[in-house]
C-alpha positions as MATLAB code, in Angstrom:
seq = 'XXXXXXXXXXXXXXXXXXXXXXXXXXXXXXXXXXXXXXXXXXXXXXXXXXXXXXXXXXXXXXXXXXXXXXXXXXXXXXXXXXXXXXXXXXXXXXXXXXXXXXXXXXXXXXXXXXXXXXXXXXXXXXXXXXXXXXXXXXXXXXXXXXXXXXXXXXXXXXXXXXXXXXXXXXXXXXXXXXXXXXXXXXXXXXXXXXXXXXXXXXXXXXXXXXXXXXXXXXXXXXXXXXXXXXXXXXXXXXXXXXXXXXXXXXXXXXXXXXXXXXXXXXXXXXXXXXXXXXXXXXXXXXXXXXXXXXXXXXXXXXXXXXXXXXXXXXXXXXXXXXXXXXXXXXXXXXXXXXXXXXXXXXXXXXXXXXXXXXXXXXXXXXXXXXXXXXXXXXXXXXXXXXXXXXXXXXXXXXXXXXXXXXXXXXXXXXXXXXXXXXXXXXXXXXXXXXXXXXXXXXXXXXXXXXXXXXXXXXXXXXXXXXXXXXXXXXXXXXXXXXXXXXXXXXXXXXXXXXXXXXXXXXXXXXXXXXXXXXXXXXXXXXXXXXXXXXXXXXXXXXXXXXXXXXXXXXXXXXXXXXXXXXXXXXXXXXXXXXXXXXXXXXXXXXXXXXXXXXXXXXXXXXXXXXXXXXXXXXXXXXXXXXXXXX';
ca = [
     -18.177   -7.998    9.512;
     -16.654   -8.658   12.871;
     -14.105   -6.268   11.690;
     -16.780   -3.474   10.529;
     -17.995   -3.955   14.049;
     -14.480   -3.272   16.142;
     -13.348   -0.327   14.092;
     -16.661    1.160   14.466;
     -16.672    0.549   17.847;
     -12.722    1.926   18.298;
     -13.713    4.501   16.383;
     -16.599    5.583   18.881;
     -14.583    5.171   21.604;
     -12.134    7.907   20.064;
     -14.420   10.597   19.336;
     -15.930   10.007   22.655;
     -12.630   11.005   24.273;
     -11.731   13.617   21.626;
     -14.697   15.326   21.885;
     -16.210   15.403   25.523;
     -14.524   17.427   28.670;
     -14.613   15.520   32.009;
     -16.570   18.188   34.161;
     -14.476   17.105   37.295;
     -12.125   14.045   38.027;
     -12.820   12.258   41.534;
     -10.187   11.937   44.004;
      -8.990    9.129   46.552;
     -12.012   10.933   49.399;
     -14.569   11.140   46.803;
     -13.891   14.938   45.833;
     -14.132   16.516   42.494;
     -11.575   18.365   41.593;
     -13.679   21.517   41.119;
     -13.749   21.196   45.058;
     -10.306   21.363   45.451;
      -7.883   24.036   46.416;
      -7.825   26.619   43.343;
      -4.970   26.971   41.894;
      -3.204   30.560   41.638;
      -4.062   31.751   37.898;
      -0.605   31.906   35.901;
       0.672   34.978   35.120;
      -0.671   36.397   31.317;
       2.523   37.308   28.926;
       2.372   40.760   28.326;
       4.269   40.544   25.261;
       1.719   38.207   23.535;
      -0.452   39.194   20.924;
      -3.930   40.152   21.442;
      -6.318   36.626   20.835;
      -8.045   38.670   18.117;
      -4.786   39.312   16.578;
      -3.538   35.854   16.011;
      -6.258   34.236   14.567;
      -9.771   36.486   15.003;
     -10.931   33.960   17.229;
     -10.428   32.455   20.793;
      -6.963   31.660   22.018;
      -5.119   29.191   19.922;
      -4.003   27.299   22.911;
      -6.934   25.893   23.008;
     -10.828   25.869   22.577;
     -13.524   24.907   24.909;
     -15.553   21.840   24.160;
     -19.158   22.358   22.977;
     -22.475   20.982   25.058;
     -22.260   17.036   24.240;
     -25.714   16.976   22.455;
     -24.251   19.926   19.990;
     -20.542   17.753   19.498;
     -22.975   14.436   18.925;
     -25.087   16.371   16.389;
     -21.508   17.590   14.443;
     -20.074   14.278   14.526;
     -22.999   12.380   13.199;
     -23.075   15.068   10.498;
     -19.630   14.629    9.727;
     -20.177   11.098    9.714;
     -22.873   11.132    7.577;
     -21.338   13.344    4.802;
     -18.114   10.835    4.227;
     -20.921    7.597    4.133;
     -22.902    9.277    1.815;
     -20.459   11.318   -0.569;
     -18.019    8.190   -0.600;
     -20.734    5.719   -0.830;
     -19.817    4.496   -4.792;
     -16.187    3.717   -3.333;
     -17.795    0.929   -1.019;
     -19.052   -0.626   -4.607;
     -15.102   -0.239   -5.984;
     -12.970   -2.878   -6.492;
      -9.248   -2.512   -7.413;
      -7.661   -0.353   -9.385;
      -4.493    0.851  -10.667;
      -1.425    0.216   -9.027;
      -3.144   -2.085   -6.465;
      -1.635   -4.693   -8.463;
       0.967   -4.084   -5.763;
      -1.023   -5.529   -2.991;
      -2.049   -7.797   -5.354;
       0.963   -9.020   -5.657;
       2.576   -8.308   -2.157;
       2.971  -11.935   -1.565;
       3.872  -11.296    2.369;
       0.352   -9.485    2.731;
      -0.822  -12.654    1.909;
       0.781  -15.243    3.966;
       0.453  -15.702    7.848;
       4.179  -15.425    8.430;
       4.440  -12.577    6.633;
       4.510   -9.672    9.294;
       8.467  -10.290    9.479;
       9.168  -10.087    5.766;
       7.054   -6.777    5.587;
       9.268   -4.963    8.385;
      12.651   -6.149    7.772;
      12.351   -7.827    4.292;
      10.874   -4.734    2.407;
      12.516   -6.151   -1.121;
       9.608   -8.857   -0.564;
       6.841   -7.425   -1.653;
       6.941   -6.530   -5.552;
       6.982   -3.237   -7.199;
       7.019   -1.532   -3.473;
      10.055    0.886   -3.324;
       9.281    2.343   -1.008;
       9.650    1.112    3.054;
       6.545    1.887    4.137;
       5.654   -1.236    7.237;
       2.972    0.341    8.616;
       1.007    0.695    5.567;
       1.499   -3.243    4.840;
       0.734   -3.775    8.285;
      -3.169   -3.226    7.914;
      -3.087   -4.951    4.578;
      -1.755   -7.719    6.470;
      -3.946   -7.389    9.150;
      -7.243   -7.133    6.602;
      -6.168  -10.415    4.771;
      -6.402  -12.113    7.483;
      -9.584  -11.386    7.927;
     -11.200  -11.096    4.539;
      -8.256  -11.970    2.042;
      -8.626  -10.363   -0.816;
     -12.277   -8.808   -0.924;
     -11.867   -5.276   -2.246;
     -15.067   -3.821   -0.007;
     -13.175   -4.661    3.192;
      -9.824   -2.680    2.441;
     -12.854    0.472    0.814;
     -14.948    0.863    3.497;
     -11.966    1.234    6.130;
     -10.276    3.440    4.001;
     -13.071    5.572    4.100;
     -13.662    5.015    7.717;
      -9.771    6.463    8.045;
     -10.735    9.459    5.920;
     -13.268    9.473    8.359;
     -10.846    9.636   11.198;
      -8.861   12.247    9.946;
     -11.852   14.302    9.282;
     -12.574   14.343   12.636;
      -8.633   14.867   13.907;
      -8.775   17.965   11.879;
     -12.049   19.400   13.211;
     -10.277   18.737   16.904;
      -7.072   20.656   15.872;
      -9.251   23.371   14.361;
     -10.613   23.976   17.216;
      -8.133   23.979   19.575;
      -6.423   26.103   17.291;
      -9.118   28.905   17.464;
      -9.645   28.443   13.776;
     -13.116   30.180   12.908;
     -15.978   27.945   11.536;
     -13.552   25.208   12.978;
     -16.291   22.157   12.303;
     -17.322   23.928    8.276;
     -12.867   23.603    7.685;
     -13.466   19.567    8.434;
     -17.140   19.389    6.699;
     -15.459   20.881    3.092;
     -12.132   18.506    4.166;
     -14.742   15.628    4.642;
     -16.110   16.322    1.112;
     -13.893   17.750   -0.872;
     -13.423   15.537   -4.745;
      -9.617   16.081   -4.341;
      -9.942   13.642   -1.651;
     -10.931   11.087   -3.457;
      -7.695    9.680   -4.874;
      -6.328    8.845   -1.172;
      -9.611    7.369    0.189;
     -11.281    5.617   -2.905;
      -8.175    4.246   -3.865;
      -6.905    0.926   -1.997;
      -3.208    1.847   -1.890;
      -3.960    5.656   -1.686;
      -4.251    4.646    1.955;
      -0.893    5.585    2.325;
      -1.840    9.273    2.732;
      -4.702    8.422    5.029;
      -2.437    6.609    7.455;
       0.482    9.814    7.491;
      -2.354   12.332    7.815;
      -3.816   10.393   10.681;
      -0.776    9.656   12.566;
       0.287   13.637   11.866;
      -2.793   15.047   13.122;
      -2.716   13.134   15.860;
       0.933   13.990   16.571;
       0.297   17.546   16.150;
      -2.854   17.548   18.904;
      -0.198   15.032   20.958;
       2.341   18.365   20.631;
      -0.217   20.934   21.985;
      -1.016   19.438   24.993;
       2.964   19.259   25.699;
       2.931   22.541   25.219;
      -0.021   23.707   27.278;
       0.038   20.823   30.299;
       2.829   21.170   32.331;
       1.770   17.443   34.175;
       2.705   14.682   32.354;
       3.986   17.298   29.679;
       7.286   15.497   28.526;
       5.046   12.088   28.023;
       2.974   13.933   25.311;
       6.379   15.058   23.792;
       6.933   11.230   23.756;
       3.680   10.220   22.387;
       3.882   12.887   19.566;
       6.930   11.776   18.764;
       5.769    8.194   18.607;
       3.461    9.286   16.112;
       5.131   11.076   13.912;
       7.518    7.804   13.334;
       4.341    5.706   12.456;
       3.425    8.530   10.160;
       6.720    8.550    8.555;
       6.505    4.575    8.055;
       3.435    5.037    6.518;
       4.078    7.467    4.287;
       7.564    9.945    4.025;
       6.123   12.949    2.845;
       4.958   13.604    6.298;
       8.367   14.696    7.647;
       7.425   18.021    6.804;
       5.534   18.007   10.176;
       8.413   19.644   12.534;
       8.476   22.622   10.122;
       4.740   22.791   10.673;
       5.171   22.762   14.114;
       7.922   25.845   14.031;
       5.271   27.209   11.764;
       2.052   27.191   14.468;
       5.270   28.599   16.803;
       5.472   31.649   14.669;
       2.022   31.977   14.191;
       0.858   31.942   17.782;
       3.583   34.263   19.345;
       5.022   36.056   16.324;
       8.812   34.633   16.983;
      10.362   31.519   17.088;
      12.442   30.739   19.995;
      15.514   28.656   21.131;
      13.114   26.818   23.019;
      10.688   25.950   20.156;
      13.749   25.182   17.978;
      15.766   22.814   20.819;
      11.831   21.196   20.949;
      11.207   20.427   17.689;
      14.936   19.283   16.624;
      14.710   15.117   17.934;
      11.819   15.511   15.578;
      13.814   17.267   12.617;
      16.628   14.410   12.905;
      14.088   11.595   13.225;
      12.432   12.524   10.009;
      15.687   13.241    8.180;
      16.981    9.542    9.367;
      14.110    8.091    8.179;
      14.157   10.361    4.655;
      17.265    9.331    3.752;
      17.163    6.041    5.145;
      13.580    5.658    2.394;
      15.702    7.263   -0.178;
      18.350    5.277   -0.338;
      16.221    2.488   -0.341;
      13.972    3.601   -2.970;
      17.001    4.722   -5.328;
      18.695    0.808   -4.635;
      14.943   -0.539   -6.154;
      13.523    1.371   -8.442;
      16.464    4.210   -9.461;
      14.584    7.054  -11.295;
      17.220    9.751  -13.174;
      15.134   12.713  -14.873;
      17.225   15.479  -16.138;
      15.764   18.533  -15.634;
      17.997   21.435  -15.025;
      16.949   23.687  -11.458;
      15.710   26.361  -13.457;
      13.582   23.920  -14.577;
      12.585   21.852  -11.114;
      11.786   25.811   -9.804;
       9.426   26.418  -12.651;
       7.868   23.297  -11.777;
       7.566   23.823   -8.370;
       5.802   27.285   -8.643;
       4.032   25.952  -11.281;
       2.435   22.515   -9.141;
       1.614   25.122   -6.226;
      -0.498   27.195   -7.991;
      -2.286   23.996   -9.750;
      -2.729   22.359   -6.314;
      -4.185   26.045   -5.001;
      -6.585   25.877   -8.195;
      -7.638   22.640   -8.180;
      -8.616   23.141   -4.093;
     -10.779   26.413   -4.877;
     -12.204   25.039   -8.159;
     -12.277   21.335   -8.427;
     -13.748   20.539  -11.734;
     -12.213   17.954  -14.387;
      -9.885   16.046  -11.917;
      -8.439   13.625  -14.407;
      -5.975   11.909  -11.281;
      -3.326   11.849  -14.171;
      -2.864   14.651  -15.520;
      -0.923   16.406  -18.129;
       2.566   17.639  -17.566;
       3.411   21.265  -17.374;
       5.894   23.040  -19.879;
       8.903   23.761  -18.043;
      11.045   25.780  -20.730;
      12.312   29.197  -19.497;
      10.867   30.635  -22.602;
       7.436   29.650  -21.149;
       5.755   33.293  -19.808;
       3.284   31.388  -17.965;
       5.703   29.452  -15.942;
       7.553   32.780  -14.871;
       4.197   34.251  -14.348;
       3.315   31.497  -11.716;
       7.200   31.722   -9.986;
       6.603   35.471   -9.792;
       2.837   34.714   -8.280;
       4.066   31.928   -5.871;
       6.686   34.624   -4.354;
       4.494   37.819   -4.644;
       1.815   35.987   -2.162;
       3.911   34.910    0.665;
       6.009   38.516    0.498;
       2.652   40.572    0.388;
       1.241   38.134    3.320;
       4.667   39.408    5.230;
       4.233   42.939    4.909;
       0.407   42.573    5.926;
       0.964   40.518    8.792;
       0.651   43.287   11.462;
      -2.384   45.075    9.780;
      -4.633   41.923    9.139;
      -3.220   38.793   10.947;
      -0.100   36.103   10.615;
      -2.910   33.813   10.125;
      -2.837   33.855    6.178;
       0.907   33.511    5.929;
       1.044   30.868    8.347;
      -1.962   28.670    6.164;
       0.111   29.534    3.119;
       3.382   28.387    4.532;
       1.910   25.205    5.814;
       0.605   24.640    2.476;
       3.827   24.935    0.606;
       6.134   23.418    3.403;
       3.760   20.016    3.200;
       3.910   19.990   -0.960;
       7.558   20.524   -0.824;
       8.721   16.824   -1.063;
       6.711   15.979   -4.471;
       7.243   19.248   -6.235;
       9.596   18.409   -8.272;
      12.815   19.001   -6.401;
      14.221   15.448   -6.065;
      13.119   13.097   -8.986;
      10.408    9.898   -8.187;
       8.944    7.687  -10.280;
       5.737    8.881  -10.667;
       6.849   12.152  -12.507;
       7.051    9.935  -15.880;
       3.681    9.885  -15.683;
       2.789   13.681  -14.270;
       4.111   16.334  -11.964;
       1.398   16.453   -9.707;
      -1.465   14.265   -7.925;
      -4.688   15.093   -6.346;
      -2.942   12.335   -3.718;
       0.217   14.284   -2.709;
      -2.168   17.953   -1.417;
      -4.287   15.102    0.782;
      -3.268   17.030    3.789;
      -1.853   20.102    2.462;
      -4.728   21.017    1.059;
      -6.115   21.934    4.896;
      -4.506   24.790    5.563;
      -6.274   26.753    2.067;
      -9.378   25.332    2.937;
      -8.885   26.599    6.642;
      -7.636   30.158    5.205;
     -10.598   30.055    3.033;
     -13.223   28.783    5.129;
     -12.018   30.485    8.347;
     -11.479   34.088    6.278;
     -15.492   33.475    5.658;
     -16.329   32.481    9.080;
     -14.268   35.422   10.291;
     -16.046   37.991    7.981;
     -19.915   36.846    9.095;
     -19.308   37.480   12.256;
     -19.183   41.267   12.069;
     -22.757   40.881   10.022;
     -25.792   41.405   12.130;
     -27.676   38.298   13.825;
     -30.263   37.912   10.926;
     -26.998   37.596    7.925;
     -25.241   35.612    9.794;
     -27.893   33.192    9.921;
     -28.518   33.471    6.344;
     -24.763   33.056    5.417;
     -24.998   29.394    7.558;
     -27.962   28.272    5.598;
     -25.765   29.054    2.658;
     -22.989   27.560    3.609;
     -24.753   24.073    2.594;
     -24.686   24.961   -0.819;
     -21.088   24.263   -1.611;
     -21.016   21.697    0.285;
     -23.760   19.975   -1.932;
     -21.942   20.702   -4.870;
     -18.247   19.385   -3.582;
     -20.169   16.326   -2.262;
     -21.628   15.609   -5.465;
     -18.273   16.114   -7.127;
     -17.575   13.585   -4.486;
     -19.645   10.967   -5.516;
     -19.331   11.612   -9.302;
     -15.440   11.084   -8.710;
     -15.381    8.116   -6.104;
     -17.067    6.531   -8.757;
     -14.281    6.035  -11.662;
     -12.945    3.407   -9.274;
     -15.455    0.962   -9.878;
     -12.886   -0.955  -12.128;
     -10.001   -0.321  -14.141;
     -11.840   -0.147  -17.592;
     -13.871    2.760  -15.974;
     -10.413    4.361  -14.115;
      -8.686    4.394  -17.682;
     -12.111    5.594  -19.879;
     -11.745    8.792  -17.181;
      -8.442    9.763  -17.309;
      -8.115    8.929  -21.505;
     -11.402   11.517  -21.727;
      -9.380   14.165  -19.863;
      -5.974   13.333  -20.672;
      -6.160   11.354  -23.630;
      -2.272   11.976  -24.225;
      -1.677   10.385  -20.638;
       1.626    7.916  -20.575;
       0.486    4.095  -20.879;
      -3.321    5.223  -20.235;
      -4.798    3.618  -23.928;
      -2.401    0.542  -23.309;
      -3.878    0.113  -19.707;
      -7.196    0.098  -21.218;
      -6.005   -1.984  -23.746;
      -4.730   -4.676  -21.571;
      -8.280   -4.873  -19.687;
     -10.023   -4.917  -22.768;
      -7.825   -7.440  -23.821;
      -8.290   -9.889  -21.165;
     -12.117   -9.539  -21.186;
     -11.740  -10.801  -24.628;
     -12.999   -7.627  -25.903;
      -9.738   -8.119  -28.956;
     -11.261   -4.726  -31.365;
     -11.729   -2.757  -28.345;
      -8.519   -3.771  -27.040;
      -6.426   -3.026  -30.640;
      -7.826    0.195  -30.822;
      -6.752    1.873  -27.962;
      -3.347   -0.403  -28.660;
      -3.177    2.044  -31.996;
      -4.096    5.005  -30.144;
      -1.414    4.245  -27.854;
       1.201    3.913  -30.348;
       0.113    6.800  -32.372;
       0.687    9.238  -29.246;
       3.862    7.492  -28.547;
       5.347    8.141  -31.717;
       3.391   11.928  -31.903;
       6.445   12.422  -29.019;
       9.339   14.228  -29.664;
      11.684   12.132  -29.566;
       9.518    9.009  -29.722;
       8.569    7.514  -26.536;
      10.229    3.664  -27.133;
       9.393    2.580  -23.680;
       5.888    3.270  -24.661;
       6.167    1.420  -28.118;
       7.596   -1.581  -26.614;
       4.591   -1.813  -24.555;
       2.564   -1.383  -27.695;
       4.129   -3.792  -29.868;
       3.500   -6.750  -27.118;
      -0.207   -6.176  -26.727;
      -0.347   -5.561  -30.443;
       1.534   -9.170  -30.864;
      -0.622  -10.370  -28.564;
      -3.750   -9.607  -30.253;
      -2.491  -10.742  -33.495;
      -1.604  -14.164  -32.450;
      -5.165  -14.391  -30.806;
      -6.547  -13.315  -33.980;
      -4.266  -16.060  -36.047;
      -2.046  -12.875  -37.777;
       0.934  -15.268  -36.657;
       3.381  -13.278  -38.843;
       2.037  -10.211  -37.709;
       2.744  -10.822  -34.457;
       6.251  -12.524  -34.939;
       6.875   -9.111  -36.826;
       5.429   -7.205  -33.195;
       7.263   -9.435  -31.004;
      10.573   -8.841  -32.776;
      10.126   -5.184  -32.928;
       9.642   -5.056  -29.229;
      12.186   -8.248  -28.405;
      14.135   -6.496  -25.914;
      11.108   -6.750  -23.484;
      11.106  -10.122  -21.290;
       7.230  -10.851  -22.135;
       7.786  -10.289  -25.774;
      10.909  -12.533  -26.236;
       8.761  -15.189  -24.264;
       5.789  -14.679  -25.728;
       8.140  -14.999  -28.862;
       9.642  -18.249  -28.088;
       5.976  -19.494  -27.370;
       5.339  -18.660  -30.986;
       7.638  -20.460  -32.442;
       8.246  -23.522  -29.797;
       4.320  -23.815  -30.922;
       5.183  -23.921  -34.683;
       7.447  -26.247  -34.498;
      10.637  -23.867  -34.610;
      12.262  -25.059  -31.611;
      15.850  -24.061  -32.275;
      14.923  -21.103  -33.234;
      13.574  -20.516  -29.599;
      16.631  -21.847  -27.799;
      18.763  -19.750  -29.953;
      17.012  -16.765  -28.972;
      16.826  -17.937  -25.163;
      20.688  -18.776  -25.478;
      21.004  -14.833  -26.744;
      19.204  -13.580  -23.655;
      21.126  -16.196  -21.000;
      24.966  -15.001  -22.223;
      23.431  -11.030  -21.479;
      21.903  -12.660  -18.289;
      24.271  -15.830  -17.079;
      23.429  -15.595  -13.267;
      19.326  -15.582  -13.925;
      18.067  -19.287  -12.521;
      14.500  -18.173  -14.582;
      15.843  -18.357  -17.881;
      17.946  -21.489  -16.771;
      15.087  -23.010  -16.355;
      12.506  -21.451  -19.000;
      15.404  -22.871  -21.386;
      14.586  -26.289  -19.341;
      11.418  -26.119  -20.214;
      11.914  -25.481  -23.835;
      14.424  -28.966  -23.901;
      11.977  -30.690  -22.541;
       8.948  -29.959  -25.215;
      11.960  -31.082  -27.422;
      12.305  -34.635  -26.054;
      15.994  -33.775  -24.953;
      15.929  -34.494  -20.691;
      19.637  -34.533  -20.572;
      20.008  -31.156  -21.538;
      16.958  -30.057  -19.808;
      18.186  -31.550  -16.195;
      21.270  -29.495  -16.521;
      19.451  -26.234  -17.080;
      17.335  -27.228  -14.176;
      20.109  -28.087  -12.043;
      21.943  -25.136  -12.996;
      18.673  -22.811  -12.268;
      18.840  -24.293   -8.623;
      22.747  -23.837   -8.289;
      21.212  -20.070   -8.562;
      18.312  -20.297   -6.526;
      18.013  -23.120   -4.719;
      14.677  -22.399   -3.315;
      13.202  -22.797   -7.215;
      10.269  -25.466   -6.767;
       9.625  -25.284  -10.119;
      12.753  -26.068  -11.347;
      13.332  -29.303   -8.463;
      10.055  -30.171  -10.050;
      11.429  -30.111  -13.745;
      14.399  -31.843  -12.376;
      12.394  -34.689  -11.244;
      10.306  -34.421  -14.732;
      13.702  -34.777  -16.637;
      15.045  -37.571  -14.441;
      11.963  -39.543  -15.205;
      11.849  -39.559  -18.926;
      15.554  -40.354  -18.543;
      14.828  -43.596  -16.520;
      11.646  -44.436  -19.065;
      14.459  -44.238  -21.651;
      17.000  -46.414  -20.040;
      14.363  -48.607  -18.996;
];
């Protein structure tokens, strides 16, 4: 709770600052600085753009700050819309692939700061170096370990955060119906993945860090005191955003990007400005990928005709999904690819018609649209399909990955609105306002429909196998928690189900069936089908938990050599592994035989010396070896 209490407070503390203008700033004899010598106004670029013509709206340089009680009113509203919307993820626990915190054993000990930032290879199924995101799991453990509405409530208070980051840069960018763009942000159910999700605080963290960098880069650009230590502190940020997450190194593009949009050119001096950032974020990039391909190595082979189909494709979905958010299933389906697909050329043709069209009708309407559209793209480009990652097994897309993207269509859209009503007369413009609550009623409830699926992981799985019932692993997931709720007919069928879309695949998925054949095993043996699940076990024995599981079976059954001689098969394809040495310890031991077991034991520390378990069974064998002698 003390926790709750100073992020609340920090939090405060920030939107105080972010959203209040000092009226004057005393000096050393008690002046304001409104009473001090004017300044000679700078001279106005007559080359510029009209205001109007940039963004229909005040100067994108900046935006002055509303009356106090008016920015207390929109913050408390703001507030109030991510409590209530998100309120079931408060009641989540986890989900998912926060197995990896789970299991991030350096999250969970003391000392553990140092292996998380420079011994990545650490913490378990994380391939990915990504410090500052392990950081504040660190940070929360200390404080309440492992309790799932600690890591919920400031994920949400994050989303929070970068609600109110956005509304700030809206503004200051001139954006119209700047505080509606963060309300629909605030609300929207695409949003739920990264804040309702433990580990989907990932995106929270880069979003916050690249908003912040972003409002860190305008006031370089418009205060020329203390400008060059706001180019610092932008900078700063955008390397924490980076460690959190890598998919914000798209940021210096957006920067070139609000460049363009605010002057209509780029210019040597935007491009020498923005080009420690561009090397920074490819260090880092390739740095992260080299790292993630020495972990967890992912090869698909899809040809580039096929990655640009995909690409077009996920842009269009992401587009969609934003403008219609109905049946989010968080895994879904994968797209067909083939060049003989017409809808897949349709949405390549689509995804370069609008950005061409936006071109030509820059000068007639506004660079406004293109430059939300570019953003848009330019942020998706890293997970659409270009370079291969894990996750594309699964799916090609992820409500997770348009997190931040996703702004600049709801700004287009929401500011395109905003910019419309105000040519209507006093009495529709009013109207139009009292309207505008109506979608977000209807997002928000989407909201709180979605946030709820992460209650647990039989509810997560039930979702996505009623929308996607042909999703990779999905029925064996559910499976698996049905299983170990002792729920064993629940937990066959969706093992069957499983195994039936597996082999529906063409060719066969055998990663899949593997999978299958263990919890299928499993289930048999708990059932007392013990040559049923021999037969599973043997059909998936090339899988480390089935050969064990297999060995079990048989060690139990009084077929002992039969489980060495299957160990012995797996140590001569695996000599330098100090587990097997001593699992095969273990084994010799159940069979009254401590001579051979010590020198599997021994051996397994010769490999790892830091094996407790095995100086344990060393001591275990050396015992029954003195009983003997004795």
């Amino acid at each position: 709770m003390l926790m709750y209490a100073f992020e609340c407070i920090h939090l405060s503390h920030i939107i105080t600052r972010m959203t209040t203008r000092k009226i004057g700033k005393k000096s050393r004899h008690g002046r304001t600085a409104s009473k001090a010598k004017a300044k000679p106004k700078p001279k106005t670029n007559a080359s510029a753009p009209p205001r109007a013509a940039v963004a229909g709206a005040p100067s994108p340089y900046g935006a002055g700050a509303l009356p106090f009680p008016q920015n207390a009113l929109a913050v408390a509203a703001l507030c109030l819309l991510v409590a209530v919307c998100f309120f079931p993820a408060t009641q989540a626990g986890f989900v998912w692939d926060d197995s990896v915190l789970l299991k991030a054993w350096p999250v969970q000990t003391p000392s553990g700061l140092r292996q998380i930032w420079f011994e990545p290879r650490t913490i378990a199924k994380e391939a990915h170096y990504w410090p500052v995101l392990y950081t504040t799991f660190w940070l929360e453990h200390q404080l309440w370990e492992l309790n799932p509405r600690g890591y919920h409530i400031v994920n949400l208070l994050l989303h929070l955060a970068v609600t109110l980051l956005l509304w700030r840069l809206m503004r200051r960018l001139g954006v119209p119906g700047a505080w509606l763009v963060a309300a629909v942000f605030a609300v929207h159910p695409t949003h739920v993945e990264s804040a309702a999700w433990v580990i989907g605080r990932k995106d929270l963290l880069a979003s916050l860090f690249y908003l912040a960098g972003a409002l860190a880069w305008l006031r370089f650009t418009e205060n020329r005191q203390y400008r060059y230590r706001y180019y610092a502190v932008a900078l700063a940020l955008f390397v924490l955003a980076l460690l959190s997450k890598t998919i914000a190194v798209t940021l210096p593009v957006a920067l070139l990007i609000g460049c363009w949009w605010k002057r209509g050119r780029i210019t040597r001096t935007d491009a020498a400005r923005v080009a420690p950032f561009l090397l920074v974020g490819l260090a880092i990039l390739i740095a992260d990928w080299l790292y993630y391909g020495s972990v967890d190595a992912v090869t698909l082979h899809y040809s580039p005709l096929e990655r640009v189909l995909m690409a077009a494709q996920s842009l269009w979905f992401y587009a969609l999904n934003l403008l219609w958010p109905a049946n989010l299933a968080v895994i879904y389906p994968h797209f067909d690819i083939r060049a003989t697909n017409p809808l897949a050329w349709a949405a390549l043709f689509g995804a370069l018609a609008v950005p061409i069209g936006l071109w030509l009708a820059r000068h007639r309407i506004s660079r406004a649209p293109l430059a939300a559209v570019l953003f848009f793209a330019v942020t998706l480009t890293p997970v659409l399909g270009f370079v291969d990652y894990g996750y594309m097994q699964f799916s090609f897309v992820a409500d997770r990955y348009q997190y931040l993207a996703g702004a600049g269509i709801i700004a287009l859209s929401v500011g395109a609105a905003a910019h419309a009503a105000r040519r209507l007369p006093d009495a529709w413009r009013t109207a139009m306002r009292a309207l505008a609550v109506v979608p977000l009623a209807a997002l928000g409830a989407l909201t709180w429909q979605q946030a709820g699926i992460y209650r647990d992981n039989i509810t997560f799985y039930s979702h996505v196998a009623a929308l996607n019932p042909s999703a990779r692993l999905v029925h064996f997931s559910l499976g698996h928690e049905y299983h170990t709720q002792g729920r064993h007919d629940e937990a066959l069928a969706a093992y069957r189900t499983e195994q039936r879309y597996a082999r529906a695949q063409r060719p066969p998925d055998h990663a899949r069936l593997l999978k299958v054949n263990l919890g299928l095993g499993a289930i048999a043996e708990l059932q007392g089908r013990l040559a049923e699940a021999e037969a599973h076990y043997r059909n998936s024995i090339v899988h480390p938990d089935s050969f064990r599981r297999l060995s079990a079976l048989l060690l139990k059954h009084q077929r002992g050599d039969e489980a060495l001689a299957l160990y012995q098969s797996f140590i001569e394809a695996n000599p330098r592994s100090a587990r097997l040495q001593f699992e095969v310890g273990g084994i010799l031991l159940e069979l009254n035989r401590p001579a051979d077991a010590l020198r599997r034991f021994e051996r397994a520390l010769e490999l790892d010396p830091y094996m407790k378990k095995a100086r344990s069974g060393g001591e275990r064998a050396r015992a029954l070896l003195n009983n003997k002698a004795e």
